[in-house]
C-alpha positions as a printed NumPy array, in Angstrom:
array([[-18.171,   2.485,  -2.709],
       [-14.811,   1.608,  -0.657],
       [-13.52 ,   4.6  ,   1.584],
       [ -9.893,   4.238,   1.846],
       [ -7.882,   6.135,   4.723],
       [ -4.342,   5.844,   5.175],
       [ -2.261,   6.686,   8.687],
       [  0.848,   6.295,   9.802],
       [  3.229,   8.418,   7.764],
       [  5.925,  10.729,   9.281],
       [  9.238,  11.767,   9.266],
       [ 11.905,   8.743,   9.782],
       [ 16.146,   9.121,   9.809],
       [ 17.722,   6.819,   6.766],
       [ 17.6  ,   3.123,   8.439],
       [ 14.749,   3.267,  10.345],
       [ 11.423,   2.454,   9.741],
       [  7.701,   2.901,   9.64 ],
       [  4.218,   0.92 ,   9.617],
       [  1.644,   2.615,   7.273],
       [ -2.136,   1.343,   6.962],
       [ -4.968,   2.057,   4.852],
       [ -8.356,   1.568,   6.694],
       [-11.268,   0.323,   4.446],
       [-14.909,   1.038,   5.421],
       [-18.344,   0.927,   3.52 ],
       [-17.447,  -2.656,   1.883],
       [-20.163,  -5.391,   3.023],
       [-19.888,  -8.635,   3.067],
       [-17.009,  -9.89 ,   1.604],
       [-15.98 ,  -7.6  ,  -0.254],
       [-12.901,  -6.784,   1.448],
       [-11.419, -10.344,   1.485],
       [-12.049,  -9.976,  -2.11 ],
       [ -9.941,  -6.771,  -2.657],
       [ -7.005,  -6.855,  -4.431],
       [ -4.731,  -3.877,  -2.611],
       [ -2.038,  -2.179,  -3.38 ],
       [  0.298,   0.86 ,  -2.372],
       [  1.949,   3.364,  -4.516],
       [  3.872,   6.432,  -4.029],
       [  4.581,   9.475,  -5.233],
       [  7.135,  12.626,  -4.816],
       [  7.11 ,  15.764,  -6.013],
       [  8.301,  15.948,  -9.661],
       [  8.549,  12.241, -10.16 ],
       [  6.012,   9.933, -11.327],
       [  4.417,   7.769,  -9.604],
       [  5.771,   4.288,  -8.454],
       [  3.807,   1.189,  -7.663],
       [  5.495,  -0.402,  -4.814],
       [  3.613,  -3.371,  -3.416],
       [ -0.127,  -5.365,  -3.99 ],
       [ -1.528,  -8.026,  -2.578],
       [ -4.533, -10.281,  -3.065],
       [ -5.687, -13.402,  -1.264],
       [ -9.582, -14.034,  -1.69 ],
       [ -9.737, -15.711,   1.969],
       [ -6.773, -17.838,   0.933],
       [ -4.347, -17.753,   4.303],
       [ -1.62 , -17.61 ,   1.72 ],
       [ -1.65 , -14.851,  -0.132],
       [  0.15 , -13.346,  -3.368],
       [  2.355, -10.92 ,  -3.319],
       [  4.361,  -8.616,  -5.792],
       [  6.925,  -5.937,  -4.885],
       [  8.362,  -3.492,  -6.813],
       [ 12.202,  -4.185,  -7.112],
       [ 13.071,  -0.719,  -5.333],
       [ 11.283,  -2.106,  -2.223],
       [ 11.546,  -5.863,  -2.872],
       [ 13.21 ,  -7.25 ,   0.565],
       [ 12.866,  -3.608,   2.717],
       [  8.976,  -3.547,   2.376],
       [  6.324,  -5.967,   3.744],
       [  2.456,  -5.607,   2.608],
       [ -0.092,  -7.406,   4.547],
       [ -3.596,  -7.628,   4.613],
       [ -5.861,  -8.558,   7.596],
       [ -9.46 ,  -9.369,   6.636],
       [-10.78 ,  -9.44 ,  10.129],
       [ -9.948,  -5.694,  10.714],
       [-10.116,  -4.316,   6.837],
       [ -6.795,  -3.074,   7.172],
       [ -4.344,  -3.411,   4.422],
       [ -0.356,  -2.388,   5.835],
       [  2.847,  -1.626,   4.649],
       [  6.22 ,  -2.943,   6.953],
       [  8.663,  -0.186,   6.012],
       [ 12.699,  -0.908,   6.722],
       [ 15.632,   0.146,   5.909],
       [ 14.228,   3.453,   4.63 ],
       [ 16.549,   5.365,   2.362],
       [ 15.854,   9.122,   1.294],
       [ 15.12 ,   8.376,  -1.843],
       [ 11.731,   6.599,  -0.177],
       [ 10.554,   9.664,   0.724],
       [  7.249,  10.739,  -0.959],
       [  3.36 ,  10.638,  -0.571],
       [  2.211,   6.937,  -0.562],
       [ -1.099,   6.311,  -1.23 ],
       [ -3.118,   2.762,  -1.033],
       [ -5.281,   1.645,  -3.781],
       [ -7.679,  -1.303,  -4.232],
       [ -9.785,  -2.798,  -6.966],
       [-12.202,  -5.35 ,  -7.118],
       [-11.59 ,  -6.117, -11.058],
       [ -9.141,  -6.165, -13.161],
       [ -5.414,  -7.876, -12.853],
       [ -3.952,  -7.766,  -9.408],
       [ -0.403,  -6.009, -10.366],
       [  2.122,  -3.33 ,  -9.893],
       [  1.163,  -1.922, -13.134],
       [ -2.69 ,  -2.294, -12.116],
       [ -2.296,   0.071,  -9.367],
       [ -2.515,   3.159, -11.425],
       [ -6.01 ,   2.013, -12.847],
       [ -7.878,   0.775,  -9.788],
       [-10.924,   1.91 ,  -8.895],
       [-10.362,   2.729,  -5.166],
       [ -7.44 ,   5.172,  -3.732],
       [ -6.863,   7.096,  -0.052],
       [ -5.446,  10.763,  -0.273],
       [ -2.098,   9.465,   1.173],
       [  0.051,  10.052,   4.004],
       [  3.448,  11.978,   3.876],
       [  6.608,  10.146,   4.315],
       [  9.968,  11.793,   4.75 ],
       [ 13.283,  10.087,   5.226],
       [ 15.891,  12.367,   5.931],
       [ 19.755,  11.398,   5.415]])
């Protein structure tokens, strides 16, 4: 079972930005450098939004997909030495502000629309951008 914890959230002015990270412990092996990850937000009354996921199985060049709200402001990364998976937020806008959550699976595609399926999510950390 993957434990995911993510850190870094707070409250940011529009323009600026933040790092977030999702921690990953209990995987063996592996297992981490064969998780596809993701992250995915959500705010109050909306639905939730797949922003970024990446997947490299050891590769040192690894895929990438961003949603096209984030595409060009957000960075994911990955670094399978440390099991950390992070998300480079700039550029934030108000409309970015929301719970963000990381996900990972170790089946299944490795897409935006796969993050609401996979098997492992964090309980999130809070962003707020304020205008």
């Amino acid at each position: 079972q993957v434990q995911l914890v993510e850190s870094g959230g707070g409250s940011v002015q529009a323009g600026g930005s933040l790092k977030l990270s999702c921690s990953a412990s209990d995987t063996s092996g592996d297992t981490f450098t064969r998780l596809c990850m993701g992250w995915f937000r959500q705010a109050p009354g909306k639905e939730r939004e797949g922003l970024a996921v990446i997947y490299s199985d050891g590769s040192p060049f690894p895929s990438r997909s961003y949603a096209n709200s984030v595409r060009g402001r957000f960075t994911i990364s990955k670094d399978n030495d440390k099991n950390i998976l992070s998300l480079q937020m700039s550029s934030l806008k108000s409309e970015d502000t929301a719970m963000y959550y990381c996900a990972a699976a170790l089946r299944g595609g490795c897409t935006i629309a796969s993050l609401g399926t996979m098997s492992y999510r964090g309980q999130g950390t809070q962003v707020a951008v304020s205008s």
